[in-house]
N, C-alpha and C positions, 0 to 999 in steps of 0.2 A: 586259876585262882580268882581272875576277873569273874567268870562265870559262877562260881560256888557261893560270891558275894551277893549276888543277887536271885539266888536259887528261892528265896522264900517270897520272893517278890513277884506278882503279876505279870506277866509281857503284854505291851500294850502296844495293839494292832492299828495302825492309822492308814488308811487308804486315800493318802494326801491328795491324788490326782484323778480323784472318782468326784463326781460332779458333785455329789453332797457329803463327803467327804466321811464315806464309815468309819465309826470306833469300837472296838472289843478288846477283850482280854483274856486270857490264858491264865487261868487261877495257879499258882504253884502246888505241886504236887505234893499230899501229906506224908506219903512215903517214903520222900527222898533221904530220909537223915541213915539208914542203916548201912545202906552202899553207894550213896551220893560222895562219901571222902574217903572209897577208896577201903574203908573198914568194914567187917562181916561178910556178906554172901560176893561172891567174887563173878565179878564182871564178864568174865573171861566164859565160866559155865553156860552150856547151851542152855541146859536142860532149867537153870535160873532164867537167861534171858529169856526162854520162849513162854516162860511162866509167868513173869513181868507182863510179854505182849499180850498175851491172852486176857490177862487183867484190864491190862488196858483197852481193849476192844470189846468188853463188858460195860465198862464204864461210860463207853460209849464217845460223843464229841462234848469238851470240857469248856470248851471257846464261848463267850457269852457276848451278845451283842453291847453295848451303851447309846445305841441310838448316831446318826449323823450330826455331825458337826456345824455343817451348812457349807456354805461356799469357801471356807478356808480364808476366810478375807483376815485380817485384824483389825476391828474396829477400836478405838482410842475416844476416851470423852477428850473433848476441845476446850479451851479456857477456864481448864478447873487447878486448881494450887497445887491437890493434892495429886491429881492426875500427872502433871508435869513431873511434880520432885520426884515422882517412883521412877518415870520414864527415867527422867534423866540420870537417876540413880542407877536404873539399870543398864543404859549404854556407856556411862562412864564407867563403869567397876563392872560388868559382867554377870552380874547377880540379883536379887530383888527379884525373882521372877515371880514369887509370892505376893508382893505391894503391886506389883504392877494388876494382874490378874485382880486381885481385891478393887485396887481404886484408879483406876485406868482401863482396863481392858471391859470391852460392852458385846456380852455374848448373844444374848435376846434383842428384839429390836427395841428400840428408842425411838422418842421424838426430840432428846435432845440435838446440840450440836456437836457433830462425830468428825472426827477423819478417820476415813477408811484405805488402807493398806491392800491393793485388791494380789490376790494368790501368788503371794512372796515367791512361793517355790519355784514357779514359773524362771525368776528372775534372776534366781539362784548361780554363782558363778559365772554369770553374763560377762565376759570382758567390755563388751560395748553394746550399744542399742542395735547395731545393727547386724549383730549376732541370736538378736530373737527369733524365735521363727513366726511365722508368719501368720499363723491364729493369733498369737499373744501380742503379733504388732499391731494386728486388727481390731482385737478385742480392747486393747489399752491404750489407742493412739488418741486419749484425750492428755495424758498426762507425759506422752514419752514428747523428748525433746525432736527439735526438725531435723531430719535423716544427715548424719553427717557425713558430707558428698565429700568433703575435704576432708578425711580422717585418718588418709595416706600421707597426708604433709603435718599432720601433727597437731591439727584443730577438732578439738575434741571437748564435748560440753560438759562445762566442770560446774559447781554450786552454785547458783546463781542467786544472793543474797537479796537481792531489790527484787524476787521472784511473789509478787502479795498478790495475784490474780486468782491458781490455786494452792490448794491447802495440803495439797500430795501432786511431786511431779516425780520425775524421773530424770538423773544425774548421772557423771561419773567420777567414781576418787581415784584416786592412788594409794595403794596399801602399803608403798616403801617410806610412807611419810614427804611425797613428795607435793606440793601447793598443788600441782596440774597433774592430770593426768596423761600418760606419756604415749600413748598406745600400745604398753608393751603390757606381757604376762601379768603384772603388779596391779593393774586395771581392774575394777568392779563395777559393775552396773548397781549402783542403789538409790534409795528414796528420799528426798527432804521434805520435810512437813513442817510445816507451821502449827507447832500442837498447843500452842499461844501466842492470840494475836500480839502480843506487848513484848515476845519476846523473840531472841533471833531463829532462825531456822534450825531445826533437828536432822543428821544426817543417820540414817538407821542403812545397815546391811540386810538383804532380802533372809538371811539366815540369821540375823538377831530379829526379827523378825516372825517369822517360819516358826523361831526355839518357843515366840509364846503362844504360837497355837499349839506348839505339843505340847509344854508343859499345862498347857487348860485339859487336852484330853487325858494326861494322867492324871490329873488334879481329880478329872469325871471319876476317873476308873479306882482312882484310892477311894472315892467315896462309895461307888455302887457295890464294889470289892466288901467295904467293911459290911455293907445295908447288909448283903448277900451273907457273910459271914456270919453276923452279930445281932443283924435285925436293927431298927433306928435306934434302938438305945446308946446313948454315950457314944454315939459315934466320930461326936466333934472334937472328944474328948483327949483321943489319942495324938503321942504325936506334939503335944504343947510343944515341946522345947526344941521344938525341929518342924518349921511351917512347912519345908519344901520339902521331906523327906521322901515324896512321892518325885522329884528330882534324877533319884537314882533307879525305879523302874526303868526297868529294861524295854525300850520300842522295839518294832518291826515295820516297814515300812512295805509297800507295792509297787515298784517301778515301772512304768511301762518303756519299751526300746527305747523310744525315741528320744528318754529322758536323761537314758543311764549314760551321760558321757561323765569324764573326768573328774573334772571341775564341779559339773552337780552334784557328784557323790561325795567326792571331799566334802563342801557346804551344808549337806543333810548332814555327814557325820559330826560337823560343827554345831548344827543344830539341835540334834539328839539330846545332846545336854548330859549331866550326869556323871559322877564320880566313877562309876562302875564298869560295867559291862556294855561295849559299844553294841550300834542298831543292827539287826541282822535283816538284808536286804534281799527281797524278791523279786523277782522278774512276775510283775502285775500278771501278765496273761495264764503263766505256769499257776499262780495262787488261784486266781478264777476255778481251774481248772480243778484242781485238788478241792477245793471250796464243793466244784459241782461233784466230786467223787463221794466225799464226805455223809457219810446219813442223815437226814434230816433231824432234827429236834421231835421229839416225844413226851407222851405226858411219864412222868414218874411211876413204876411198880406199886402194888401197893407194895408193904414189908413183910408179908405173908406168901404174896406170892411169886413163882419162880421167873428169877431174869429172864426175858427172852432176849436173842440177840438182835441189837439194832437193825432196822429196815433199811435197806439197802435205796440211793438216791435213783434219782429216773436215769443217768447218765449211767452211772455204775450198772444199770439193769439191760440199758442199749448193749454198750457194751459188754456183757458178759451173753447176751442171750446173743450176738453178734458172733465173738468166738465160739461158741460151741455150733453154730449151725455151721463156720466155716473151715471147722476143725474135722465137723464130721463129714462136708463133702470130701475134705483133702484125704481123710481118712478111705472114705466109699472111694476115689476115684484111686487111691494108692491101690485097695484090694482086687481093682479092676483089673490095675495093669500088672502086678503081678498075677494076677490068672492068665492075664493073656500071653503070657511069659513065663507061667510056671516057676514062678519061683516064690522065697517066702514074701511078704510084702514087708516093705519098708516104714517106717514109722515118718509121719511127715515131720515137720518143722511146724511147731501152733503158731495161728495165727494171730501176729502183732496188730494191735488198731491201732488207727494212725488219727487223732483228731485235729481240727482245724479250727483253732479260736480267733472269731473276730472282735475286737473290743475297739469301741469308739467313747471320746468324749468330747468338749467342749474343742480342745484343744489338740486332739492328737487321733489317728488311729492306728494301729497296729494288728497282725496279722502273723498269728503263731502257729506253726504245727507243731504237733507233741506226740511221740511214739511213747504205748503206754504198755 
């Protein structure tokens, strides 16, 4: 049900943990209303499904880039009226992610005065600071608090109110509604800011946080989505009575290992946002890969002349001109030994590749093999 609410809606790809943090989308499909609920041509038919696939692999790949994000940070204007009351509207209720984005949130660079938020996700489900690992303690040890050597007896750095030196540091709450934090499961690592100097400090969660970088990358994609559809006309037009309805596009997300524990994945799914259909999550290195399978982009047919089928990527070509050379020794050396044996020959087993992905970024690397 979840997923059929959101069939006519975009899926929006964010690659949160890539150094400039790609975005794309997956148009929804114009097809889908004949057998999408279940009614007319029936699911079950091969001779339909294999007919579907075919289509689809004429069509070619549907995924469209929107450009890089940048470093994932959130930047925030500093000492503006209107800036503050979205924020704060939006940590106290949940919502506004629209106000905030308009009159708070700074995507291009500025020369005004910002606080910046640096890569929430990092941060994400952090019981205490000294469960970061050790790029992110590196990378952000102007804001994190002094290593808490005593965090076994229950001294643990909680908001530090008289804290005016900087304008983003790093804290920790309690989510049971307890004043201190206890050390136990209920713990969160998050931020306070000073997003007005005249006012007291703001405590934000790394995944209220995180939620308004995605909802800006769907905010991108409802708009390139219409360009793409519609051309600029009236584009702004749609949608009056409903600012966030780009809210409930469906993400997808990139994980790499070292990311995917527990606690992070709950967070992200908090983050996601949206009424509808929750994020559907990858393991970063396996998408890489399907990414390098994938054919490249092409210029359009004219309308006259005949589809050819998509060109096949350089990995896809490694690989296949791979298998047949290793299919046909297995082959030549099976015909060998049954002559030397007189008997019929045996058909071998084809040969599986096996690839080896290595992805590195800022923060992390990881090291995949994937049998294909």
């Amino acid at each position: 049900k979840n997923v059929r609410a959101v069939a006519k809606m975009p899926l929006v790809a964010v690659d949160l943990y890539g150094d400039s943090c790609g975005v794309a989308y997956f148009p929804p499909s114009k097809d889908e209303g004949a057998g999408g609920n279940g009614k007319g041509a029936k699911m079950d038919d091969e001779m339909v499904a294999m007919m579907r696939a075919m289509a689809k692999v004429k069509k070619g790949v549907l995924a469209r880039s929107v450009g890089d994000y940048g470093e994932t940070n959130v930047t925030l204007k500093k000492d503006d009226a209107t800036s503050y009351k979205a924020v704060k509207r939006y940590l106290n209720k949940g919502e506004g992610h629209g106000a905030v984005l308009e009159d708070a949130l700074v995507v291009s660079e500025t020369k005004g005065d910002n606080i910046v938020i640096p890569r929430p996700h990092l941060f994400m489900g952090v019981r205490r600071t000294s469960d970061l690992n050790d790029a992110t303690k590196s990378k952000f040890a102007s804001i994190l608090p002094d290593e808490d050597e005593n965090a076994e007896n229950g001294n643990f750095s909680a908001i530090n109110e008289t804290n005016t030196t900087s304008p983003v540091s790093i804290t920790t709450i309690a989510m049971d509604g307890s004043s201190q934090p206890k050390g136990d499961d209920y713990d969160r690592v998050a931020f306070q800011m000073k997003l007005n100097s005249k006012k007291k400090l703001m405590t934000i969660l790394p995944e209220e946080a995180l939620a308004l970088v995605i909802a800006q990358c769907k905010k991108k994609v409802k708009e390139e989505h219409a360009i793409a559809e519609n051309g600029f006309e009236e584009i702004k037009e749609e949608d009056d009575d409903d600012e966030e309805a780009y809210m409930d596009y469906p993400p997808a997300f990139a994980i790499p290992g070292w990311a995917a524990t527990d606690s992070t994945i709950e967070a992200l799914i908090d983050a996601a946002g949206g009424s509808g259909c929750g994020p559907t999550l990858h393991q970063r290195s396996v998408a890489a890969c399907v990414g390098a399978l994938l054919p490249p982009p092409t210029e359009g047919n004219a309308s006259n002349a005949k589809p050819a089928p998509p060109p096949a990527s350089d990995l896809t070509k490694l690989l296949t001109e791979t298998m047949q050379i290793k299919d046909a020794e297995a082959a030549k050396e099976a015909a060998k030994e049954a002559g030397l044996n007189r008997t019929d020959p045996v058909e071998p087993d084809p040969f599986v590749p096996l690839v080896v992905l290595a992805g590195a970024t800022e923060e992390g690397v990881e090291l995949t093999a994937v049998q294909i």
